[in-house]
N, C-alpha and C positions, 0 to 999 in steps of 0.2 A: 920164333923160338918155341923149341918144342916145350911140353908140360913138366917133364920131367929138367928141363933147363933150367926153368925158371928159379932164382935166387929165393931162398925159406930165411924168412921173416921172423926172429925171437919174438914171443909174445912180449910186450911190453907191461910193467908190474901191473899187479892190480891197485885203482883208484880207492884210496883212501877212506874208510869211510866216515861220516864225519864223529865227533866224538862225542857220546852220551850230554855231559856235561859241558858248556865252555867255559872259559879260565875266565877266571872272576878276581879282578885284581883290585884290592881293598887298597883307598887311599889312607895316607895321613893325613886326616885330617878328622875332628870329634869336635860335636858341642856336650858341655855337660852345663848339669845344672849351676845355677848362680844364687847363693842362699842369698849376696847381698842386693837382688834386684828384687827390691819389697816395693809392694801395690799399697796405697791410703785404702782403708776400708770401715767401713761406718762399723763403730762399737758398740754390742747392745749390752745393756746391764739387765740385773736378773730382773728385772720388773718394773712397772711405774712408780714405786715408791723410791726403790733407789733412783733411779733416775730424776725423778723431783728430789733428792735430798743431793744427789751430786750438784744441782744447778743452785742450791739452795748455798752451798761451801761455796760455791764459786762466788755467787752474786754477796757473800760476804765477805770477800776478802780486799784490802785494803787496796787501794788504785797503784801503792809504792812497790807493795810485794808483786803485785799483777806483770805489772812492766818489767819485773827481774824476772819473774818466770817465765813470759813473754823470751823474753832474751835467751834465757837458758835454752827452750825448746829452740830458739831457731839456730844456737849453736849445734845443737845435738841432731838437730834433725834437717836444717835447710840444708845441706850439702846431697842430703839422700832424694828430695823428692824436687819435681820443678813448681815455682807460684808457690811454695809448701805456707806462706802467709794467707794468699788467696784461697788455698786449700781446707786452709781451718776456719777461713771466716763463711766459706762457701757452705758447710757444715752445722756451722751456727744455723744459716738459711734453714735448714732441716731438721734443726731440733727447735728452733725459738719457737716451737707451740707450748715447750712442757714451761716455759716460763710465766710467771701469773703476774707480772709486770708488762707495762709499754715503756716504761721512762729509756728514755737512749741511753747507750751502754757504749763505752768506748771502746775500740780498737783493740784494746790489752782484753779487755774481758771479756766479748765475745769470740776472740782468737783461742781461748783458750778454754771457755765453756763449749767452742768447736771441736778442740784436742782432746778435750777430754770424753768426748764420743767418737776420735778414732783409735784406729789399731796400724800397724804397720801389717801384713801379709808378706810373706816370702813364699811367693807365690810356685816356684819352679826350685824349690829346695830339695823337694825328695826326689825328684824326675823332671829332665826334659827330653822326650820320647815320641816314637809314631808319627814321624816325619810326611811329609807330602812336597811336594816341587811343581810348581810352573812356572811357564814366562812374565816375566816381569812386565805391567804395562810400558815402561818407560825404559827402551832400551838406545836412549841419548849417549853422546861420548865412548863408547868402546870399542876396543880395536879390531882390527875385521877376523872376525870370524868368531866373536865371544861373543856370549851371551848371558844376560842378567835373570838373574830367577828369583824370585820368594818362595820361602821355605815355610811351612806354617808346622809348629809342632805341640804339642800337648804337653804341658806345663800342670804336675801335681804339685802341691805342698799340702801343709799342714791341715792332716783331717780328709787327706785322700781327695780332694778335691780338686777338680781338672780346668784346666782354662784351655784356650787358644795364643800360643803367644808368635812371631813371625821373626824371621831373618832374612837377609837380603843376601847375595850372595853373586859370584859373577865365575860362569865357564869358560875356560879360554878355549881355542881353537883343537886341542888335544884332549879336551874332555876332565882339567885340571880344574879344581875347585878352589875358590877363594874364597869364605865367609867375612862380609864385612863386623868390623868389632861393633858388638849391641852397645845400645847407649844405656848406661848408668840409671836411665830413668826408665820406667814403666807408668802406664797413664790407660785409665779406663774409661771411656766414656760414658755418658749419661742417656739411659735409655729410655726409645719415646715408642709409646705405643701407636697402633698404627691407625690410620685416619681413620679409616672403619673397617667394618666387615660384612658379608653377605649371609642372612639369615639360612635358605638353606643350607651352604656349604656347613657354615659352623652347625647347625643341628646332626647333619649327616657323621662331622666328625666325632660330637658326642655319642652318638649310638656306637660307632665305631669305637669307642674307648670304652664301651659299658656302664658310659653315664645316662642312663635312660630311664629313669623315676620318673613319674609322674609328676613330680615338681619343677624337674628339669623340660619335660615336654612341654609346662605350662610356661616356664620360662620365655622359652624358646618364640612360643607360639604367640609371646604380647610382643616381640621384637616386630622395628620393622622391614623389609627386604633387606633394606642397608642402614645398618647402625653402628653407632659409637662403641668404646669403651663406657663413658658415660650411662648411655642409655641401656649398657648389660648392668651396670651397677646401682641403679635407679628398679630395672624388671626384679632383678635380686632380693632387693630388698624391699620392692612390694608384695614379692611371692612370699617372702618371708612374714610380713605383718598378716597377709591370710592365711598362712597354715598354721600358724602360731590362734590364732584369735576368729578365722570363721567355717572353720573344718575342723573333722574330727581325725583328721589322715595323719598316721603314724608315721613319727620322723625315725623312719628304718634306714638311713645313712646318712647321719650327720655331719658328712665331711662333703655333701656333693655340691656344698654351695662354693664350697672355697674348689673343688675340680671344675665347676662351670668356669668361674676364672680364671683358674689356671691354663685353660685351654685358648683363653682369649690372649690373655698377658704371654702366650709361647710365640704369638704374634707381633715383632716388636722390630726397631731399628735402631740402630747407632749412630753416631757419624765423628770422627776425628777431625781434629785439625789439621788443618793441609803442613805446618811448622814444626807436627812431632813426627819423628823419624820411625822407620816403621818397626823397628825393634822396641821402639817405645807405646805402641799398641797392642791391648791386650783387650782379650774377650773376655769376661769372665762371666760365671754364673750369676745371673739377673732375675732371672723367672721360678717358681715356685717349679716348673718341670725339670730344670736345669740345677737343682740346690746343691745336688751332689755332685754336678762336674757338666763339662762340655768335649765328648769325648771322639776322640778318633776324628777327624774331620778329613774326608779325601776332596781335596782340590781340584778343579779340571776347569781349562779354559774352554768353553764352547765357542763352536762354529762362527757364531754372533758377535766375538769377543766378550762374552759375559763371563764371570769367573763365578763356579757354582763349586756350594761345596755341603756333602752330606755329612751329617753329623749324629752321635747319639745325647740327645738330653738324658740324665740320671735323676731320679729323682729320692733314690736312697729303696726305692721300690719298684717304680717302673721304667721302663725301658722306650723314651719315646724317640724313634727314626726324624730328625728333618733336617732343612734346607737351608742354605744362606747362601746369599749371591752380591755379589759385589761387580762393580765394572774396574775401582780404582783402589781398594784397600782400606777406604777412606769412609767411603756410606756401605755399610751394610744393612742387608736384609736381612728379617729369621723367619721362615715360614715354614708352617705345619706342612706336611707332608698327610695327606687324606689316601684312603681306601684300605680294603678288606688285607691288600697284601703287604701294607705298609707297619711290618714290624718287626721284630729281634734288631742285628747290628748287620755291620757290614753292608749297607747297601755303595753302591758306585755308578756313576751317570758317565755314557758314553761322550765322547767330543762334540759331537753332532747328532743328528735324526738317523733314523737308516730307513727307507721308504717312508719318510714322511713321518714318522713315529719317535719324539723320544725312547732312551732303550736305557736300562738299568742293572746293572747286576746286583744281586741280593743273597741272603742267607736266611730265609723266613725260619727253616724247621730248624736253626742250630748245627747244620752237619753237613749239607750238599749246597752246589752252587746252583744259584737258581737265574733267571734271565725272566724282566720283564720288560713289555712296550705297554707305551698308550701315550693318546693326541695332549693328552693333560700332564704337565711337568709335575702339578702339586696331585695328581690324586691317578693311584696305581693300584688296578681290581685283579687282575692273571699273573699270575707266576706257575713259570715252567721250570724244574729239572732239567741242567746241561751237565753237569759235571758232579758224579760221588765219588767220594774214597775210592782208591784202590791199589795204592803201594803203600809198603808196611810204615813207611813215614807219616801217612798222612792219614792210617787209620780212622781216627779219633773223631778228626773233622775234617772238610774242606772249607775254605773262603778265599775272597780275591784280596789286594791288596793295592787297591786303588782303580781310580777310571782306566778303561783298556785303553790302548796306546795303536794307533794306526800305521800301519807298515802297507808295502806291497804285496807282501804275503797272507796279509791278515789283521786280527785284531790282536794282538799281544798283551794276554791277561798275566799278571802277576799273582799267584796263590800264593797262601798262607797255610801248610798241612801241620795237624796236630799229631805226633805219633806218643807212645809210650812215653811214660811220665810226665803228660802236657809237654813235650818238647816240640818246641815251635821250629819251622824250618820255610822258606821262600823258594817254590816253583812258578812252573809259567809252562801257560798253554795258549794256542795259537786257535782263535774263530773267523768262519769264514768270514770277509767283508759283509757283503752282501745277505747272506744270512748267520748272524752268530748265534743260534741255535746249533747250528752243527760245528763239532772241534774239530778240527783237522791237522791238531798236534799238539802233543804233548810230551814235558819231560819225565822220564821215569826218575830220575836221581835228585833230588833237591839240586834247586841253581845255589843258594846256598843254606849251609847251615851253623849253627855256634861254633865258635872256634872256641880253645880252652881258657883262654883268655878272656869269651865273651858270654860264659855260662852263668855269674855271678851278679845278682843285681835283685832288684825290688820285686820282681818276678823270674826267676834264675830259670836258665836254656831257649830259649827265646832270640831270634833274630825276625823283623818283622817290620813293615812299611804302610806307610797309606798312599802310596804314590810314585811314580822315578820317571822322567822321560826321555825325550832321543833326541843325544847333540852329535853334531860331525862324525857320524857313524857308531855314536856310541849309548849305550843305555846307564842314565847317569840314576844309580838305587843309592839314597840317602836311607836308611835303615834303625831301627833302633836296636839296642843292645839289653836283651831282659829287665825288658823296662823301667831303664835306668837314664843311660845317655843315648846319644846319635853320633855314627858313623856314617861313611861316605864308601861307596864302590861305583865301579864300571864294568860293564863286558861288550864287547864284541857285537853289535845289533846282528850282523852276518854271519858271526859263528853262533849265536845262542836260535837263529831261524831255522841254523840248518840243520842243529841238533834235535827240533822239532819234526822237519819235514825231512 
């Protein structure tokens, strides 16, 4: 066949290209807060005098009125808490120092010389917010192709005051959400410090906090390699009877006794009972670092199966970066988080090592994304610049929004961009495996942003995450709503890669 024979071929259309954004299809489904799911919390009165004159009313009232008050309270209040008898007497345990008696005291009258040094807390009254998702340890009984997750989210109430509270929940096969209903009760457990500590490290972290007097050096320096709680509060307060009584050294920061502690007592554990249900665990603020809340915590199950989760302690003033790890939901850890680069919010711990190195994403300066490695989990010296501002949404700041997420394409970071008027909005960019110092995609258009319906709340225009992961081809983003409640979406894990690459 000659050339000119030959049958001419219509170009066939041009291949699609993919689209900026992919469709983000918001479920039905929200948690909001629950005023009536109130925490026991120790009561304090203005001072020791009241406080001996409350115990003083108590220990005088008649054994017959006792038993009816007795009663009263546990009509009014055993339905709301569990043990809520064992509760109050457990209480007593904790104040029967201020009493200047031994004689035994009944049932009725220490239950309620108990009650009357607590409070109720409504703990997640003003916000339940800033969601996180992983896998569930225990994915027993479900149908094939679902999967069970905990949801850990950030619980304020009364006084701005932030906790950790959890949900359990199960994906089915389509990427559909079912939150299991929270149980009625909330339950905090009892925190134990930790067996000890290693003298360098803790002096190292003091410097790094700019506890570094001469007092505190002397402290530091009667420790021995490995020591107690105990024995920091024994060095404390022999340092204290020689500056007071065999020097002449000016007490130029009378607060650094109670920071030495405080740094110790950030060191600390939990542990739940295996019998309360995991909506019935809550973390709440324990430690003097922690007073003002427990905030932001991004989840991530590592490599190892350990479940690690970064958090910010408030302390009404500073701003302290750390750790918690858990295997089962049940014991937890709390650990300092050590070195020069360990500060502001937002940090996030990869799934795994990457050559060998833990790797972390962080916001040290307030405004850019930053990436750090190192051989030590608890203690992080270099932070590098990956990612600044630079679409008009995200002017203001950039950060991540939970631990990145492993694909075949890459690592899949989820941001958080700040534009005009603090309006908060949820992007995502793509780093390579193998090195995520380099990005090798990113979205220009927010994945998403408030809708008009979800502009209004405790902090108004704000859509925002600690966390989402990847079920049956889908990216499952639990979301808060201006920090207020939590919603649910999905997209596409293969449309939202390719609108990257």
């Amino acid at each position: 066949m000659s050339e000119s024979k030959r049958p001419v071929h219509a170009p066939g259309p041009e291949p699609k290209p993919a689209p900026l954004i992919p469709e983000v299809l918001r479920l039905d489904v929200s948690l909001k807060a629950d005023p009536a799911r109130v925490l026991l919390r120790p009561y304090s009165t203005s001072g020791p005098e009241q406080a001996r004159n409350v115990v003083s009313r108590v220990l005088a009232l008649p054994e017959p009125e006792l038993d009816q008050c007795l009663e009263l309270l546990l009509q009014r209040f055993g339905h709301r808490h569990r043990e809520f008898l064992h509760e109050m007497l457990r209480r007593f345990e904790d104040i029967s120092e201020l009493l200047s008696t031994d004689q035994d005291l009944s049932e009725s009258r220490r239950a309620i010389l108990g009650a009357s040094f607590c409070s109720e807390y409504s703990l997640e009254c003003a916000a339940l917010f800033n969601p996180s998702i992983v896998e569930h340890p225990d994915q027993t009984g479900l149908p094939k192709g679902s999967l069970r997750v905990v949801l850990s989210l950030r619980a304020t109430g009364e006084g701005h005051i932030s906790s950790i509270t959890f949900r359990s929940a199960v994906l089915d096969s389509k990427g559909d959400i079912v939150v299991d209903p929270p149980s009625r009760f909330v339950m905090e457990p009892k925190a134990i410090p930790n067996p000890s500590y290693q003298q360098p490290l803790f002096g190292r972290k003091l410097f790094e906090l700019g506890v570094s007097t001469a007092f505190a050096r002397r402290v530091v320096s009667v420790l021995d390699e490995e020591f107690t709680l105990q024995d920091l509060r024994n060095a404390l307060q022999r340092e204290r009877w020689r500056r007071r009584n065999l020097t002449a050294e000016p007490d130029d920061d009378p607060t650094v006794d109670d920071k030495i502690l405080s740094v110790a007592l950030s060191n600390y554990e939990v542990r739940f009972r295996p019998d309360q249900e995991l909506s019935e665990r809550v973390i709440f603020p324990v430690t003097p670092s922690q007073r003002n809340g427990i905030e932001d915590a991004r989840f991530v199950r590592f490599e190892d199966g350990t479940y690690y989760a970064t958090y910010t302690a408030y302390d009404g003033r500073l701003i302290l970066p750390q750790l918690l790890e858990t295997e089962d939901f049940l014991h937890f850890r709390f650990i300092t988080l050590n070195g020069p680069s360990v500060k502001n919010k937002g940090m996030a711990l990869f799934p795994r090592k990457i050559d060998g190195l833990y790797t972390m994403l962080s916001r040290q300066d307030g405004e850019n994304l930053h990436l750090m490695v190192s051989d030590n989990l608890h203690f992080w010296h270099e932070s590098r610049i990956i990612v600044r501002p630079r679409f008009d949404w995200e002017m203001v700041q950039i950060g991540n929004c939970g631990s990145p997420i492993e694909t075949e394409a890459g690592w899949l970071v989820l941001t958080h961009g700040v534009g005009a008027l603090r309006r908060y909005a949820i992007g995502a960019l793509l780093l390579d495996l193998n090195n995520p110092r380099k990005v090798i995609g990113r979205l220009k258009r927010p994945l998403m942003e408030p809708l008009e319906d979800e502009r209004e709340g405790y902090v108004p225009n704000v859509v925002y995450t600690c966390g989402a992961l990847v079920h049956a081809g889908q990216l499952i983003l639990p979301y808060a709503v201006s920090d207020s409640a939590t919603k649910f979406a999905r997209v596409e894990l293969k449309a939202l890669l390719a609108a990257m690459t």
